[in-house]
C-alpha positions as CSV (number, residue, x, y, z in Angstrom):
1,X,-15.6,-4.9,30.9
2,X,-14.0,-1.7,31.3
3,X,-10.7,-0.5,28.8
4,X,-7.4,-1.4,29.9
5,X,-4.4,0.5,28.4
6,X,-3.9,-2.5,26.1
7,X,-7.3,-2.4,25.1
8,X,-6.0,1.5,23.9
9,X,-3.1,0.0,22.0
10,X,-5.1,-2.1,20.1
11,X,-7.4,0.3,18.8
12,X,-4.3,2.9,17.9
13,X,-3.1,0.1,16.3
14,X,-6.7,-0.2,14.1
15,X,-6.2,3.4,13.3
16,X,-2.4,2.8,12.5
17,X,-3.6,-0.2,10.4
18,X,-6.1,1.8,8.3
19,X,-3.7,5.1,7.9
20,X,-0.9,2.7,6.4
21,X,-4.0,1.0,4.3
22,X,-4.9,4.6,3.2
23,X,-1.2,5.3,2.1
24,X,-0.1,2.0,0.4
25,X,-3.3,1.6,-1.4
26,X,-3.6,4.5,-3.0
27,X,-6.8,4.6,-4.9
28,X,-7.5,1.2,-3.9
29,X,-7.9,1.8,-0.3
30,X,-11.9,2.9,-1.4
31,X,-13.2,-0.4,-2.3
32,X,-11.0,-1.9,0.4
33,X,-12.3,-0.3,3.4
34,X,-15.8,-0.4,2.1
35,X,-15.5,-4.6,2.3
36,X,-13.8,-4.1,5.6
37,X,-17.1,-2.4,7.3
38,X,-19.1,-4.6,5.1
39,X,-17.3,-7.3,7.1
40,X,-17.6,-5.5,10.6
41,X,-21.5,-5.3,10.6
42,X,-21.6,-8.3,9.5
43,X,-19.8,-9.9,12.4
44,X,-21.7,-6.7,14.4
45,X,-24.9,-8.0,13.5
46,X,-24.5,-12.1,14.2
47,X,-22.2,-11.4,17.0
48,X,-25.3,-12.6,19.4
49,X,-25.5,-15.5,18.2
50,X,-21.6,-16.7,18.7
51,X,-22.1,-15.1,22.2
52,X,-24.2,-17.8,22.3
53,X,-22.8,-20.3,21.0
54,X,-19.2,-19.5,22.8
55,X,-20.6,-17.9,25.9
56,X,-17.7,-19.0,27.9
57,X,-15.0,-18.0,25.3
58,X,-13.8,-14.4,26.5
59,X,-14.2,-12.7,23.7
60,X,-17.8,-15.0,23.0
61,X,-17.2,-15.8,20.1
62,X,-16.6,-12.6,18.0
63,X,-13.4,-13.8,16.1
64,X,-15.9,-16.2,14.4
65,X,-18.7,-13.8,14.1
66,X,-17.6,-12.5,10.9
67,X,-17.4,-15.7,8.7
68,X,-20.7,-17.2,10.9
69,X,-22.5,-13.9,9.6
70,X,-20.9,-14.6,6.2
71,X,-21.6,-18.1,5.8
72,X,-25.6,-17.8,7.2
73,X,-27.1,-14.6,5.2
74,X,-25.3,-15.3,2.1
75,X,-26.8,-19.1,2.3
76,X,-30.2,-18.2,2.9
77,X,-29.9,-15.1,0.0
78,X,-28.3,-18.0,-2.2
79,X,-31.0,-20.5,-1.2
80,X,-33.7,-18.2,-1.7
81,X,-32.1,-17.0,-5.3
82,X,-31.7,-20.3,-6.4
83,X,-36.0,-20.9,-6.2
84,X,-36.5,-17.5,-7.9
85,X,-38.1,-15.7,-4.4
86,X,-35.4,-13.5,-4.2
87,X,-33.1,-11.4,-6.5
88,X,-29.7,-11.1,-6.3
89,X,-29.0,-7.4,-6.0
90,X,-27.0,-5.1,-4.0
91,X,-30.7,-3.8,-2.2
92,X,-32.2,-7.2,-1.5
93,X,-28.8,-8.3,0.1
94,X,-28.6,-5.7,2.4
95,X,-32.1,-5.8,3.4
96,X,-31.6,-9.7,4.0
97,X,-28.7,-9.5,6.1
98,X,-29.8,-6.6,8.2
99,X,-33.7,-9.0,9.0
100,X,-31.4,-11.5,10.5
101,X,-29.1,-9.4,12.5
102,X,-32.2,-7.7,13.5
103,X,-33.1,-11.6,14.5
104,X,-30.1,-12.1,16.3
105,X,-30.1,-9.3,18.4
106,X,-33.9,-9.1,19.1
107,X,-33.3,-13.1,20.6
108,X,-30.1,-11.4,22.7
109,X,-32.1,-8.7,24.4
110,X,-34.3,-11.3,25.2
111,X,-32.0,-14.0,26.8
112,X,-31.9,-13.9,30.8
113,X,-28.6,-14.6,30.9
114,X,-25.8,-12.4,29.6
115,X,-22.4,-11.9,30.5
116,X,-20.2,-9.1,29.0
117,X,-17.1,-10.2,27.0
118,X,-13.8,-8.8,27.2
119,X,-13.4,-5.4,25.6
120,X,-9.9,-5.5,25.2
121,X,-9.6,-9.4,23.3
122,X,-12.3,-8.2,21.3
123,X,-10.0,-4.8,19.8
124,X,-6.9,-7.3,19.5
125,X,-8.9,-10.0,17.3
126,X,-10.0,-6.9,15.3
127,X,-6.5,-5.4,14.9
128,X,-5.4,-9.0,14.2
129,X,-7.8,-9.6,11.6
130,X,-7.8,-6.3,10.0
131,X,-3.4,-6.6,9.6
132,X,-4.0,-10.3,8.2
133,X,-6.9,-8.4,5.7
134,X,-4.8,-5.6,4.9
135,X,-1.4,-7.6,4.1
136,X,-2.7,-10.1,2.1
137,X,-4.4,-7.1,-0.1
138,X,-1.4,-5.4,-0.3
139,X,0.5,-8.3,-1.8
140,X,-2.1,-8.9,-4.3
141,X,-2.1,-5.4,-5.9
142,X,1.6,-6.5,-7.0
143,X,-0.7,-9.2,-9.4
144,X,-4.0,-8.4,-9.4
145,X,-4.4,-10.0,-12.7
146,X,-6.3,-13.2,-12.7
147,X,-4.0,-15.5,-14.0
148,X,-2.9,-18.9,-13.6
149,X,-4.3,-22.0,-12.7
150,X,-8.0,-21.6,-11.8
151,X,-8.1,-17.5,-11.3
152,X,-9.5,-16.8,-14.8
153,X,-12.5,-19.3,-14.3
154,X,-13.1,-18.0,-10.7
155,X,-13.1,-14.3,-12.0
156,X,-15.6,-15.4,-14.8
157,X,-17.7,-17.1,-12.1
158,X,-17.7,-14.0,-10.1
159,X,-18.6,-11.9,-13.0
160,X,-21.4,-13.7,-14.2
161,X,-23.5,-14.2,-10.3
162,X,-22.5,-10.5,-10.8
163,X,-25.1,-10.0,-13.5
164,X,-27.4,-12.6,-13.0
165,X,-30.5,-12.0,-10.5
166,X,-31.2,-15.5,-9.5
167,X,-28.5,-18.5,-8.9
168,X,-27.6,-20.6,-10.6
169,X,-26.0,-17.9,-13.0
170,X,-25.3,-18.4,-16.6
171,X,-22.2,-20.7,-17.4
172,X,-19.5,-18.6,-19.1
173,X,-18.2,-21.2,-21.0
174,X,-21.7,-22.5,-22.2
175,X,-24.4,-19.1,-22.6
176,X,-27.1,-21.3,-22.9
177,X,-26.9,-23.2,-19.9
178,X,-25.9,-22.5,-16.0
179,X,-23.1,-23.2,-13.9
180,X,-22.9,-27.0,-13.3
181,X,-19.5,-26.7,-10.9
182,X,-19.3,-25.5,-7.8
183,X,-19.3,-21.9,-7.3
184,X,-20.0,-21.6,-3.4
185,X,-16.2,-20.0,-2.7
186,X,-16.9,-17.7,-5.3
187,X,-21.2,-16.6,-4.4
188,X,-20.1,-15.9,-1.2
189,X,-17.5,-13.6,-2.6
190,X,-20.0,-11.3,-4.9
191,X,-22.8,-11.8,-2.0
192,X,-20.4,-9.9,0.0
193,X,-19.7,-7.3,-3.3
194,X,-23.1,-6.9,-3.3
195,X,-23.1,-5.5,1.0
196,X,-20.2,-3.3,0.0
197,X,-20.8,-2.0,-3.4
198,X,-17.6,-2.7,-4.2
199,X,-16.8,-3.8,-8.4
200,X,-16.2,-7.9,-9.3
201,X,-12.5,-6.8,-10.2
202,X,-11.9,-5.4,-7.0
203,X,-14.0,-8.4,-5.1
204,X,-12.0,-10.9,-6.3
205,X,-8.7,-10.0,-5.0
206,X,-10.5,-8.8,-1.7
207,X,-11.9,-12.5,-1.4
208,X,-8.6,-14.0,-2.1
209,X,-7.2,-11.9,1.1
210,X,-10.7,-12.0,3.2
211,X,-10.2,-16.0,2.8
212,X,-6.5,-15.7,4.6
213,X,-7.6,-13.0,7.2
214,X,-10.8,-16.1,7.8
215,X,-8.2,-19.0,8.4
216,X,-5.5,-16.5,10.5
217,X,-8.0,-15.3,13.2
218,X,-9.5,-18.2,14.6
219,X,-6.9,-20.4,14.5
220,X,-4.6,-18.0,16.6
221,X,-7.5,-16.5,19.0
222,X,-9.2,-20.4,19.8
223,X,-6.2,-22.4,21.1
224,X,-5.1,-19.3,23.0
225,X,-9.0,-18.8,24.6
226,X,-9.0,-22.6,25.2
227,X,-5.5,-22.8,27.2
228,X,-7.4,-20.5,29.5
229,X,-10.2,-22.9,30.0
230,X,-10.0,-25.5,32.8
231,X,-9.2,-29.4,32.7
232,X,-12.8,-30.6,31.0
233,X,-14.1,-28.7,27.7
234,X,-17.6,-29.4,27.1
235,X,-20.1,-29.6,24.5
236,X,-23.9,-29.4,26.3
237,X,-27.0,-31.0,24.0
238,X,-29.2,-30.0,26.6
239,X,-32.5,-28.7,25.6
240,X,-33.4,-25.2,26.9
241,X,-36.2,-26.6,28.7
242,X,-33.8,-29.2,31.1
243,X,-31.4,-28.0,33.9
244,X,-28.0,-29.3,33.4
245,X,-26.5,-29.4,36.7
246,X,-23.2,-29.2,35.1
247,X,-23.9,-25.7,33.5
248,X,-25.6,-24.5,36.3
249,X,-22.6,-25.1,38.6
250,X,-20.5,-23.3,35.7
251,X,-18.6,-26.5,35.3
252,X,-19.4,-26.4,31.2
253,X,-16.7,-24.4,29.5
254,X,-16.9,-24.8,26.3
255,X,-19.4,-24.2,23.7
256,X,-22.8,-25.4,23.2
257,X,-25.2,-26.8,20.9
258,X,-29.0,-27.2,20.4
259,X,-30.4,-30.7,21.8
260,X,-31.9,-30.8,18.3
261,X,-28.9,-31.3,16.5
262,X,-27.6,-33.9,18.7
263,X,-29.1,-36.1,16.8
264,X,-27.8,-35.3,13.7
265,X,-25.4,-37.4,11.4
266,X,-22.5,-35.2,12.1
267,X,-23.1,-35.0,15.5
268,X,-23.1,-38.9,15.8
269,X,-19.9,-39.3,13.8
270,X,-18.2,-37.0,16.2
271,X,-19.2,-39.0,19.4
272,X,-18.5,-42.0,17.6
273,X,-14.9,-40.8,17.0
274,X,-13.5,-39.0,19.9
275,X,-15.5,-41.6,22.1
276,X,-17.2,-38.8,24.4
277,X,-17.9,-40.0,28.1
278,X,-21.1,-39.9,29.5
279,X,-21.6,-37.8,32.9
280,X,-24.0,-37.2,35.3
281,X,-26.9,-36.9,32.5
282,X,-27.0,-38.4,29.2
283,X,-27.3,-35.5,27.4
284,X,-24.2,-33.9,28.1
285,X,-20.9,-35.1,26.6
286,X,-17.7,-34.4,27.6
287,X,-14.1,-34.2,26.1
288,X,-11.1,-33.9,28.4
289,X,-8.8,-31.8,26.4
């Protein structure tokens, strides 16, 4: 889709974002832009699969791309940590994440179908989520310390996955023994220190504002992209292998998931709650929103 002229606005408003970044930050700005593109190639490298999984969003899913991306490579770097087949380094991460974007987009090429998304949502999501990032930074360097409440034991956390080379890390409180509380907030944090090269100290205040910039975009870009939608939103288990005549007549709108997790517990819980209809076949539900 071609750029309209508030596609252009949008991007000088990127740029206008990052100059003010570079002049408020002051010697910060370093380690914050360095998470920012960390961030960016993330969301660059899964965006094929939330173009999938939100092929008839306009923007196909890129607003979520960046936490998708997140969420997958640093659980399959923490899974393969935790049984000792992978170290936790700055190397090994980046090698990890870029085999499955290289995964995602060697499956995209390879779909029949693709459509192009729009250009110009795509620049104002970014924009959106780089002003939510850079605001909530900018009013943590007036406390960066980590104090109060839980913030020391998060840093610690964060420092000692920092060091170790397989998970679970050494417990701070206890040398002798690892972490027995949950520290999944706080992996996916250093995981992402660890694409960036960016310090612990620096990473934790970056998380606290990557976490706000995470909520803001999706929950202003999805009820916005779903207005747009018509009457009947759906969610297709179809396998790959059937012909829904529903998506085939583009009636499907919404977003869509594998026939093989249809089945799964969470899946059940959901039809058993919002009481999907059945349609024309029985593996298609639908929610009239």
């Amino acid at each position: 889709m071609r750029l309209k002229a508030q596609g252009y606005i949008y991007l000088a408003g990127i740029f206008a974002c990052l100059a003010a970044a570079w002049l408020l930050l002051g010697a910060d700005f370093s380690a914050f832009f360095k998470w920012y593109l960390a961030l960016f190639f993330v969301g660059l490298g899964f965006y094929p699969l939330t173009s999938y999984l939100f092929s008839n969003f306009s923007d196909q899913g890129w607003i979520f791309s960046k936490t998708i991306g997140t969420a997958l490579s640093g659980y399959i770097v923490w899974l393969l940590s935790s049984v000792e087949i992978l170290q936790f380094t700055n190397r090994r991460c980046l090698v990890l994440m870029l085999i499955c974007a290289g995964v995602c987009w060697v499956s995209f090429v390879w779909r029949k179908k693709q459509t192009k998304p729009d250009i110009n949502r795509i620049l104002g999501e970014e924009l959106l989520f780089l002003a939510v990032f850079f605001f909530w930074t900018y009013l943590c360097c007036f406390r960066p310390a980590a104090y109060g409440t839980e913030k020391f034991m998060d840093y610690g956390f964060m420092a000692a996955m920092d060091r170790s080379l397989y998970m679970p890390p050494r417990d701070i409180w206890y040398g002798e023994d690892t972490i027995n509380y949950y520290y999944g907030g706080q992996f996916f944090g250093v995981y992402l220190a660890k694409l960036s090269r960016v310090s612990v100290r620096d990473a934790y205040n970056l998380l606290r504002a990557t976490v706000g910039a995470f909520a803001f975009g999706p929950a202003d870009s999805s009820p916005a992209q779903l207005s747009r939608l018509p009457e009947i939103s759906t969610m297709c288990f179809m396998d790959s292998s059937e012909v829904c005549s529903a998506c085939r007549a583009g009636i499907h709108t919404g977003f869509r998931i594998p026939r093989a997790l249809s089945d799964t517990i969470l899946i059940r819980r959901i039809n058993v709650f919002m009481n999907f209809p059945r349609t024309h076949s029985s593996s298609v539900m639908i929610m009239r929103i």
